[in-house]
Every structure is written in C-alpha cells, then in structure tokens.
TIMAR-828098 format. One line per field, with one value per residue (C-alpha): x, y, z. Coordinates in Angstrom, 3 decimals, padded with zeros to 6 digits. Layout:
N
x = [X,...]
y = [Y,...]
z = [Z,...]
//
This chain:
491
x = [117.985,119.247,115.872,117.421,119.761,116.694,114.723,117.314,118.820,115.276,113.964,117.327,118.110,114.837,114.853,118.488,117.371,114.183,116.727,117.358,113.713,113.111,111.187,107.870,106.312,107.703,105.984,103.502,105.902,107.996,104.236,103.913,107.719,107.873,104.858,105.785,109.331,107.703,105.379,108.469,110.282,106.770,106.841,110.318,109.524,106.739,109.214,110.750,107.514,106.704,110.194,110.421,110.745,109.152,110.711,114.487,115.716,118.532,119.843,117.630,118.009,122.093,124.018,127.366,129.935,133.946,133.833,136.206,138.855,141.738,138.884,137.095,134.061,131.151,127.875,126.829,122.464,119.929,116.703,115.135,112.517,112.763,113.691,111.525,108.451,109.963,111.382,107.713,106.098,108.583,108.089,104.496,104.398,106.224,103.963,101.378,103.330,103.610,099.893,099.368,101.332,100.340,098.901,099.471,103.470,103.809,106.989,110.551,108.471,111.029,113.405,110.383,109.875,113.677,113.750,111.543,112.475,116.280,115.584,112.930,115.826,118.019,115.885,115.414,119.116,119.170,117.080,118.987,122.477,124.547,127.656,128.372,129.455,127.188,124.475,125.609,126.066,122.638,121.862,122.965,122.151,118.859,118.921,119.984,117.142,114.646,116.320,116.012,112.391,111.843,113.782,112.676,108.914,107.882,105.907,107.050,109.345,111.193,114.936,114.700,112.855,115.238,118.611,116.728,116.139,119.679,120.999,119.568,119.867,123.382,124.896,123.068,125.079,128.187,128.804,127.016,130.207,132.598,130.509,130.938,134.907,135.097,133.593,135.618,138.856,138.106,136.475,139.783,138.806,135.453,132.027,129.692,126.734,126.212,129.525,129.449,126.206,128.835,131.333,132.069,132.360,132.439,129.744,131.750,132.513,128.415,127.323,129.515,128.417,124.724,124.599,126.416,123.681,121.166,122.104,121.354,118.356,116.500,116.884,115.785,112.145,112.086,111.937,111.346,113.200,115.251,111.092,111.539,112.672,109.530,106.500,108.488,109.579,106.127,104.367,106.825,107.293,104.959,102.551,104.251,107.778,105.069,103.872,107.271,108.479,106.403,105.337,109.351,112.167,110.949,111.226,114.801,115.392,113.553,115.045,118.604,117.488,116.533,120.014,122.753,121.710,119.827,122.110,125.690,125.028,122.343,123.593,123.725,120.435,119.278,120.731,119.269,115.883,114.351,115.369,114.288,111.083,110.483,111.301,108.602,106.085,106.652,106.567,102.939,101.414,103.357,103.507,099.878,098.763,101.231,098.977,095.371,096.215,097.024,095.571,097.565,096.413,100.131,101.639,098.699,099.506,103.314,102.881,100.490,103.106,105.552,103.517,102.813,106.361,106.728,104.806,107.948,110.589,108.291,108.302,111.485,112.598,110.149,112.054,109.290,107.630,104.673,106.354,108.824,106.341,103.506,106.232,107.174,103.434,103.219,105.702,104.184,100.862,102.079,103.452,099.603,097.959,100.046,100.505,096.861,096.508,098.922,097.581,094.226,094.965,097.201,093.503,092.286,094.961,095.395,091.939,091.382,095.505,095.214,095.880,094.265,091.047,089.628,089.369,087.169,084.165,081.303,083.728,081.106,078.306,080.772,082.862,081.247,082.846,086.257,084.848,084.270,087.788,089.009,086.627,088.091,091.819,091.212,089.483,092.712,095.638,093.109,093.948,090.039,090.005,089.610,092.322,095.674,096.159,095.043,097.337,100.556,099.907,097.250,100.533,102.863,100.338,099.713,103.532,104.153,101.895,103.361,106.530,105.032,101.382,102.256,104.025,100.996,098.305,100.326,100.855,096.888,096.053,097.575,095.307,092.934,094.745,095.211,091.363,090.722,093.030,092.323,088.700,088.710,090.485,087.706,084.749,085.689,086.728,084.348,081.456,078.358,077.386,078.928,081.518,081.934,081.941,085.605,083.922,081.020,082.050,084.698,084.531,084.627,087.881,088.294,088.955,092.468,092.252,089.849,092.098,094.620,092.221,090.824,094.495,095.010,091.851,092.054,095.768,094.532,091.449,093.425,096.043,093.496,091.358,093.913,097.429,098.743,100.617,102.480,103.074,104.129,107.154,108.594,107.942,110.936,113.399,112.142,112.605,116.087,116.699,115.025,117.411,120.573,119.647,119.127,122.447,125.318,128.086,130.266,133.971]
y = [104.673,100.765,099.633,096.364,095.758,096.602,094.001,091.399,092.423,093.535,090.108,088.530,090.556,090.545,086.689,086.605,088.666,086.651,083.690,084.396,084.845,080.758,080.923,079.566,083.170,084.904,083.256,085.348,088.208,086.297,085.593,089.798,090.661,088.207,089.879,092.950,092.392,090.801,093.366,095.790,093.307,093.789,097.450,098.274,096.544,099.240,101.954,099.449,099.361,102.956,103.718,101.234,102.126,099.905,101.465,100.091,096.814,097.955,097.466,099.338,100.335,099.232,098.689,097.872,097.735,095.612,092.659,090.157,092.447,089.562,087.505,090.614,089.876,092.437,093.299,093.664,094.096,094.973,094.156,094.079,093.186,089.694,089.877,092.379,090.785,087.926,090.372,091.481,088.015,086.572,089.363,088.672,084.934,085.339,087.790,085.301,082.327,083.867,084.919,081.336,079.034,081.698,078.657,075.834,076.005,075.621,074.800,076.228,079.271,081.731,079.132,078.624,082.321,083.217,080.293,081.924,085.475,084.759,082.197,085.310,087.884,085.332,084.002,087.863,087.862,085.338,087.494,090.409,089.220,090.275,089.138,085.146,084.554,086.800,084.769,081.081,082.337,083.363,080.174,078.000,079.404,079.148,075.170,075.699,077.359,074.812,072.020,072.705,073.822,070.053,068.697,070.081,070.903,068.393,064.674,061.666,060.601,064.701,063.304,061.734,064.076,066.722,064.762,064.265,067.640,069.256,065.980,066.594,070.575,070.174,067.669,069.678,072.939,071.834,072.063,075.224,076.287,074.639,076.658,079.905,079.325,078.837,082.033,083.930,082.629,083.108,086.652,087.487,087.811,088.884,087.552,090.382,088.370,091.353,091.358,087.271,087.857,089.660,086.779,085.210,081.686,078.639,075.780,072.860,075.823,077.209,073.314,072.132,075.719,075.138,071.671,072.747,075.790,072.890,070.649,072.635,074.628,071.719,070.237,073.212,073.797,070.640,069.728,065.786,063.359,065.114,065.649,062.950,065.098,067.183,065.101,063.329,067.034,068.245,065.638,065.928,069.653,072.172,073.997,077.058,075.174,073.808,076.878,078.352,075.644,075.794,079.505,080.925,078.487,076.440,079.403,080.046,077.247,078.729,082.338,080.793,079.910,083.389,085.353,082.494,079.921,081.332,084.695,083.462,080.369,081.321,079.057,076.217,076.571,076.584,073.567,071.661,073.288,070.315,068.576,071.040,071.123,067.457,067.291,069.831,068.281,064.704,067.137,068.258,065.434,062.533,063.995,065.218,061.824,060.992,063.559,061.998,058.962,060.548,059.862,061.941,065.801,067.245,065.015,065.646,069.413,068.813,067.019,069.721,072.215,070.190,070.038,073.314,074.325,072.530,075.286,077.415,075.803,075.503,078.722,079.829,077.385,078.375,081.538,083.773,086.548,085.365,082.233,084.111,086.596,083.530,080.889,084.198,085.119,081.906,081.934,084.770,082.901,079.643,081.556,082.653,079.825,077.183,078.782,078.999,074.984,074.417,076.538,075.611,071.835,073.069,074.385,070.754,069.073,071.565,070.047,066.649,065.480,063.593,064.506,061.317,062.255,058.975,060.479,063.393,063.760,066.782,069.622,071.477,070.947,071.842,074.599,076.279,079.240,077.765,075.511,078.426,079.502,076.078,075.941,079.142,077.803,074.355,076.183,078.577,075.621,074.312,077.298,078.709,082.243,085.335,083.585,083.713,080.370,080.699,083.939,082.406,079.012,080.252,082.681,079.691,077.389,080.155,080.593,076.991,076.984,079.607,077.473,074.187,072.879,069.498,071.083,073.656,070.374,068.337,071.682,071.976,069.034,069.913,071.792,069.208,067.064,070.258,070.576,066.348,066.560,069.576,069.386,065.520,065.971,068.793,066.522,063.573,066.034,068.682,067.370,064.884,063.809,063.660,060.370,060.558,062.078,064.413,066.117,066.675,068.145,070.297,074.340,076.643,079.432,081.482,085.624,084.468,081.519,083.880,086.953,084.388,083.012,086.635,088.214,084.938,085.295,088.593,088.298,085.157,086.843,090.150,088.966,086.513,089.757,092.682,091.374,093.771,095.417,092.537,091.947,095.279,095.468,092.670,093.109,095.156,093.188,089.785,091.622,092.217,088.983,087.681,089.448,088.724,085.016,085.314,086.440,083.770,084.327,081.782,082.719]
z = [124.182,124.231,123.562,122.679,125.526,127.634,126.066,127.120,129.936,131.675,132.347,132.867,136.096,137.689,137.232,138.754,141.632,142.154,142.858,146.721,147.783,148.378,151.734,151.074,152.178,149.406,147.072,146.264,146.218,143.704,140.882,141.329,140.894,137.984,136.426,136.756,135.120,132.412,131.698,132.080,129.454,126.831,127.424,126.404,122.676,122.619,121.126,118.643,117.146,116.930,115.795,113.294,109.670,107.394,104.065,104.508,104.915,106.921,110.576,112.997,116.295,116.387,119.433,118.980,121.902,121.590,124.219,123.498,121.834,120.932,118.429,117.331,119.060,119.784,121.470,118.284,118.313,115.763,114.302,110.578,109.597,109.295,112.868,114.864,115.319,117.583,120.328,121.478,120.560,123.006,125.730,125.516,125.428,129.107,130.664,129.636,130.904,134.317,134.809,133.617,136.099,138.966,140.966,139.074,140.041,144.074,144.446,144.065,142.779,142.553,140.508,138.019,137.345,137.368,134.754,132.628,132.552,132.128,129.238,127.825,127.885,126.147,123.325,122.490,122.510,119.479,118.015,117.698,117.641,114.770,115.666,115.131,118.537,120.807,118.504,119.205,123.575,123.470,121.412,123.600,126.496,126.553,126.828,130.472,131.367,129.636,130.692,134.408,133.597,131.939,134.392,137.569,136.820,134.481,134.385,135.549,132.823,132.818,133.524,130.336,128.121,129.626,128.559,125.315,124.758,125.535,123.714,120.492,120.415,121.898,119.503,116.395,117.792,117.624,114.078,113.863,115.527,113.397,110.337,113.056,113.067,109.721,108.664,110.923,109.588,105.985,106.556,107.913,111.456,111.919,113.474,112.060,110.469,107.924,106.355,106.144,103.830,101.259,101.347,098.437,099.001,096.246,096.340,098.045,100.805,100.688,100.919,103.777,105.952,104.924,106.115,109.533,110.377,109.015,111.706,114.705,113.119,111.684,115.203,117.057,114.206,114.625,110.413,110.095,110.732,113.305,115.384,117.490,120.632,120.589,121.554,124.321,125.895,125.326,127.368,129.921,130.424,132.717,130.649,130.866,129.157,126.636,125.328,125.362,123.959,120.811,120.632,120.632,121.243,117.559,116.178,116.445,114.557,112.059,112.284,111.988,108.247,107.595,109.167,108.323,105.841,102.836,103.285,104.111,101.020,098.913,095.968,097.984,099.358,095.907,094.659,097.898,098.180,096.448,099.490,102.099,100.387,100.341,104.458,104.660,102.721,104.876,108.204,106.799,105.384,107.510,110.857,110.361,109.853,113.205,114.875,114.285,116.054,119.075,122.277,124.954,124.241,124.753,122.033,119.623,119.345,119.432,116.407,114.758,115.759,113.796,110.925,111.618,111.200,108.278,106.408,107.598,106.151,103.042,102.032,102.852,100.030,097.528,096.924,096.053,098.471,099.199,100.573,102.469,104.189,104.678,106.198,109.136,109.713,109.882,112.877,114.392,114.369,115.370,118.407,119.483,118.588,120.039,123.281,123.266,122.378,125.391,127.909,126.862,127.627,130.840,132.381,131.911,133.164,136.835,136.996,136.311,136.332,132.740,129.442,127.568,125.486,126.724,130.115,128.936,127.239,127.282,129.009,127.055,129.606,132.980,131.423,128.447,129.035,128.431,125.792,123.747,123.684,123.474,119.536,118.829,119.011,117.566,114.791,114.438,114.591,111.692,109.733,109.278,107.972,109.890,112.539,112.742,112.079,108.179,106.905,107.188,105.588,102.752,101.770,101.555,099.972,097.058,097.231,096.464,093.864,091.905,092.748,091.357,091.087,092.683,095.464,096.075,096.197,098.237,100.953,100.837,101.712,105.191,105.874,105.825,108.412,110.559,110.232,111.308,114.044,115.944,115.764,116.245,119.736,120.429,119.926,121.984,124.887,124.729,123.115,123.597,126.896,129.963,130.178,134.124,137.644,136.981,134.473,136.054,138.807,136.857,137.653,134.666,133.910,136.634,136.049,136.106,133.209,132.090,131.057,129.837,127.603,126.151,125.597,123.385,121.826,121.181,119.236,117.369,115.909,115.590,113.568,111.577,110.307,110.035,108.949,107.944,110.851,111.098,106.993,105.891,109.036,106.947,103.298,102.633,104.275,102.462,098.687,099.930,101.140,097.886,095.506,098.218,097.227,093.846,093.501,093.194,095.619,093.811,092.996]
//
C-alpha cells in the first residue's frame, strides 16, 4: 500500500475539493469535511508506525514512479528514521489546527481549511522526498499556502508580514537550486538524494553546496541573524498559521540539514561547525534575552521558538549521538509544545482581542481551568522534566558537553532564560488579582478548547515521561549518519 502517497495526497484533495463550497451555509459542512480529511490524513501514518523497522537505517516504505523522463526526475518517496516522525507530527498538528479555528475563522471558511490541508499534504511531501527536485516543488510550495493564510487571515499589518515571509524564504531558495543543478550535473544526471550522499566531491565544491542548502534552511529554522522574519509573521498570522508555523514549517529548515547538508558535504560541515555552533549559541542566549523583554504574547514565544531551535542546529554540529538524537526530539517536542503556547494564547485573544500582557492580569481567577493547562505548557517550553520540552535539550546540552565544557555551560544557561521568560509572561497574565472588567467577565475553555487543550497535554507529558518510542525509531539512522559524516568525501 502507498502509505506515503496517501499521506500527501489525502489532505491535498479534500482541501482542493473543499474550494467550491463558498456559500456562507456550507460552512459548517466545510469545519466537518476538513476534520474528517485530516483525521483521514493522521490515520494513514498509523501503518508507517507499526510497520516501521527500527533495526536498519535504510529507505522504508519506497515509492518510486519516472515523471519528468528527459531530466531524470522521479516520484521518488521514503522515510528513515531521521525522517518518520515528522509525517504523523504534521498530520496531527492539522487535525488539531482545524478543531482549533472551528469558530474563531468566519470567513472564507472553506479557503482557510483548503489552505491548511493542501499546505499539510505538502510539508509531508518535503518530508519524504528523495529525489532533489520533487523535494525543492514540495519546498516551495508550501509558501503559497502560508502566504495566503498570512495574508488573508491575519492582523492588521498581514500584507507586509506576508511579503516578508515569502521574501525571505524565497530569496534563501534560490540558491538551494543552483546547489540542486549542480549536483545533478556532476552526478551525471541524476536527482536521487541517496546516491548524492556517495558523491565524492572536493572541499571548495562541499563549501560552496553547503553554504547554498545553508541559505534557504537557516532562513526557513530560522538560525540567527537570518530570525528577523519570524516575530513579525507570528504576530500577524491566525493562530492556526502560528502554530503551524512553529510546530512544522521551522522544522523543514531543520530537516534540510539532516538529508542534504551534513550528508551531501560532511567535510565541509566540519570545518564550519565552529560557526554553526556559535549562531546557535547567540540564537539561545541572545534571542532569549530578546524574548524577556517582550510585551506582545505572540512575539514572546516566536522568539522562544527561535531560541528554541537553536538547540537544533546545536546538536546537529556537535557530531556526537546524543546531540543528534536530542536536537530531533527536540523538534518533535518543539512541535507539541509550541503549538500548545500558540493555541493557548489564540483562546485569550478570541476573547479579549489583545495580545499585550499589560492588558491581562489574574486569568487565574476567571478561567482556572485553562490556567492550568496554560502552567503546564509554560512549564514545558521552560524545559522542566517529565515534559516534552526537557528531553530534547537536556540530550543536546550533555551532547555539547562531551563536545566542549564551554560550549555545554553556555547551552545551559538557556535553559534558564527559557525558564524567566515563559513563566514571567504567565505571572503577569495569569496571576495576582484581577487588573480589570475583560478579565473578569472572561468564560473559561469550552469542551471544544477543552479537548484541544487535553490532546496537547496529553502528548507533552507523554513524550516528557516515556521517550522512548520516539528515540529508538531514530537511533539507528543517526549512527549511520554519524559514521556517513565522519567519513571524508574529498577526492
């Protein structure tokens, strides 16, 4: 069975067919036949998961069709894994996104939940593309999608955080392609990813492709000082493009590192690692420090979710395993817990229609069932133990000590910052007394909120006490990749 194609092409075509039903009467129709293709879209990862054997780092579950037959190029899918986890992470973070903008999104319904579906099928596509091309369609595609959901649905200034947005990710792309062309010529006509890994290529060659793929995926994570697009699209977007935004689209940034950089020029992402690991370090100390002086909600967890991702890009420099398996739990992680952070703050704002902290102040008192929830995730983007929150980064953190002492201390102390901001923003909007008539006459989560909220909950804690599931899928795959990169490709 094409569990893969499924996957993808699942939520694509019921989002294209939920296109012509625009009367305002079908509305409702459109939330239910959304849901139910996502949930469709979730189920079909099911069998990935119980088919999926954790004792070879090979190819699994391969699809592999000719399409473009002059330039060699295929429908050529797959999973690893390094990969697998991000194909039912991003099914799930859209059945979630639908039950969560069921009333909150009243107009052009059908467009919003076509929007979301399509760009669900594609990011899975990026995902499991192994062949160059098929990778960079799916790669770009999914900025259409997001920039009409900026764009149409978002705040006041969405026009411009929009053109930002495909701007930056656009411009970063380009030379990804160059890198894309380049490989194909001197692998004598070929786009397949795998047999790129084997190419022997010297270090001027190695340097120039890893600085191409590090242009587009350093945008896309977003590693500093290339952020800037983030908070600005954050603010701006629905709540729905927010925890999207953050929970999958970051991440394929961060995936592209894993299939094309470290692979395709392992000795050039040696000789640089200093530097990658010196951007990550400012992205978790600097932008950390960026994020305690924030005032509007939105733009205080964009910036946690870029130092956030800074633990990423971390440990897939440090070159040792418990980097490499910390910095993708810690993508898996970051997935839950900043779709929680988003959707959390989305709840406030369908109420009250502000995002500034000043404008709260003892939620606790009106809404303590959502107040509990709303602890539960601060607590988890501060990385406590026993959430998801804490596996990914204590993993890099003890990688980047056995990496270097300095490096490890300076990576901790993140976690401190994570710890001042999140529960700093808690306190002055959930906390003390009352500060004014919205909040007091605020209504707690209703069963809807409600069953958002406890799914979340559920996967943050899960993951946070029993990692394991999620580790041992990708343990074998990161050894390979480790001794892929420890071996020189240089002619």
């Amino acid at each position: 069975m094409a569990w893969l194609s499924l996957a993808i092409w699942v939520p694509i075509v019921v989002g294209v067919l939920l296109l012509p039903l625009n009367k305002p009467g079908h509305a409702n129709m459109v939330r239910w036949l959304a849901l139910v293709g996502s949930i469709v879209g979730l189920l079909v990862t099911v069998p990935l998961y119980t088919g999926f054997d954790t004792q070879t780092a090979q190819m699994q579950f391969v699809e592999k069709a000719l399409w473009i037959s002059s330039f060699n190029v295929h429908y050529y899918l797959g999973v690893d894994g390094l990969s697998f986890w991000f194909v039912p992470l991003t099914a799930f973070i859209t059945v979630i996104v639908v039950i969560a903008s069921w009333q909150s999104i009243t107009e052009r319904v059908n467009q919003y939940m076509a929007a979301f579906l399509i760009l669900s099928g594609l990011m899975v596509g990026v995902f499991t593309a192994l062949d160059g091309m098929l990778f960079y369609v799916f790669f770009e595609a999914t900025l259409i999608p997001m920039y009409l959901i900026i764009g149409v649905w978002g705040g006041p200034r969405k026009i411009y955080a929009a053109f930002k947005f495909f701007l930056y990710t656009l411009l970063g792309s380009l030379l990804t392609l160059v890198a894309l062309i380049y490989l194909y010529n001197v692998s004598g006509g070929s786009f397949d990813i795998l047999s790129w890994h084997a190419l022997p290529l010297s270090l001027t060659e190695q340097t120039w492709i890893f600085f191409a793929f590090f242009a587009a995926f350093a945008v896309k994570i977003p590693m500093w000082p290339v952020h800037t697009w983030l908070p600005d699209v954050h603010v701006e977007a629905p709540t729905g493009g927010s925890a999207v935004l953050a929970a999958i689209m970051l991440k394929l940034g961060a995936y592209g590192f894993l299939r094309f950089s470290l692979p395709i020029s392992p000795d050039a992402a040696q000789e640089y690692a200093w530097l990658m690991i010196g951007l990550s370090l400012v992205a978790v100390i600097y932008v950390g420090l960026v994020a305690i002086v924030q005032q509007d909600m939105k733009k205080l967890v964009a910036y946690s979710s870029v130092a956030h991702m800074g633990f990423v890009s971390l440990g897939f420099f440090l070159f040792n395993q418990l980097g490499m398996t910390g910095a993708i739990a810690q993508m898996i992680a970051h997935g839950f817990v900043s779709a929680a952070m988003f959707l959390a703050i989305g709840v406030l704002y369908d109420r009250m229609h502000t995002r500034e902290i000043s404008d709260y102040g003892g939620v606790v008192n009106t809404m303590p069932k959502f107040a509990a929830f709303a602890l539960l995730f601060a607590m988890a983007n501060a990385g406590l133990p026993a959430t998801a929150g804490f596996i990914g980064e204590w993993m890099v953190i003890l990688g980047a000590v056995q990496h270097s002492f300095t490096v490890g201390f300076l990576a901790a102390t993140a976690l401190i910052l994570g710890a001042s901001y999140s529960l700093l923003m808690y306190k002055k909007v959930y906390l003390g007394d009352i500060t004014n008539d919205h909040v007091r006459e605020l209504q707690d989560i209703n069963c809807r909120e409600m069953l958002v909220m406890v799914i979340l909950a559920v996967c943050v804690i899960y993951m946070g006490v029993h990692p394991k599931p999620f580790t041992d899928i990708m343990d074998t795959s990161v050894v390979n990749l480790l001794a892929h990169i420890a071996q020189s490709k240089l002619q």
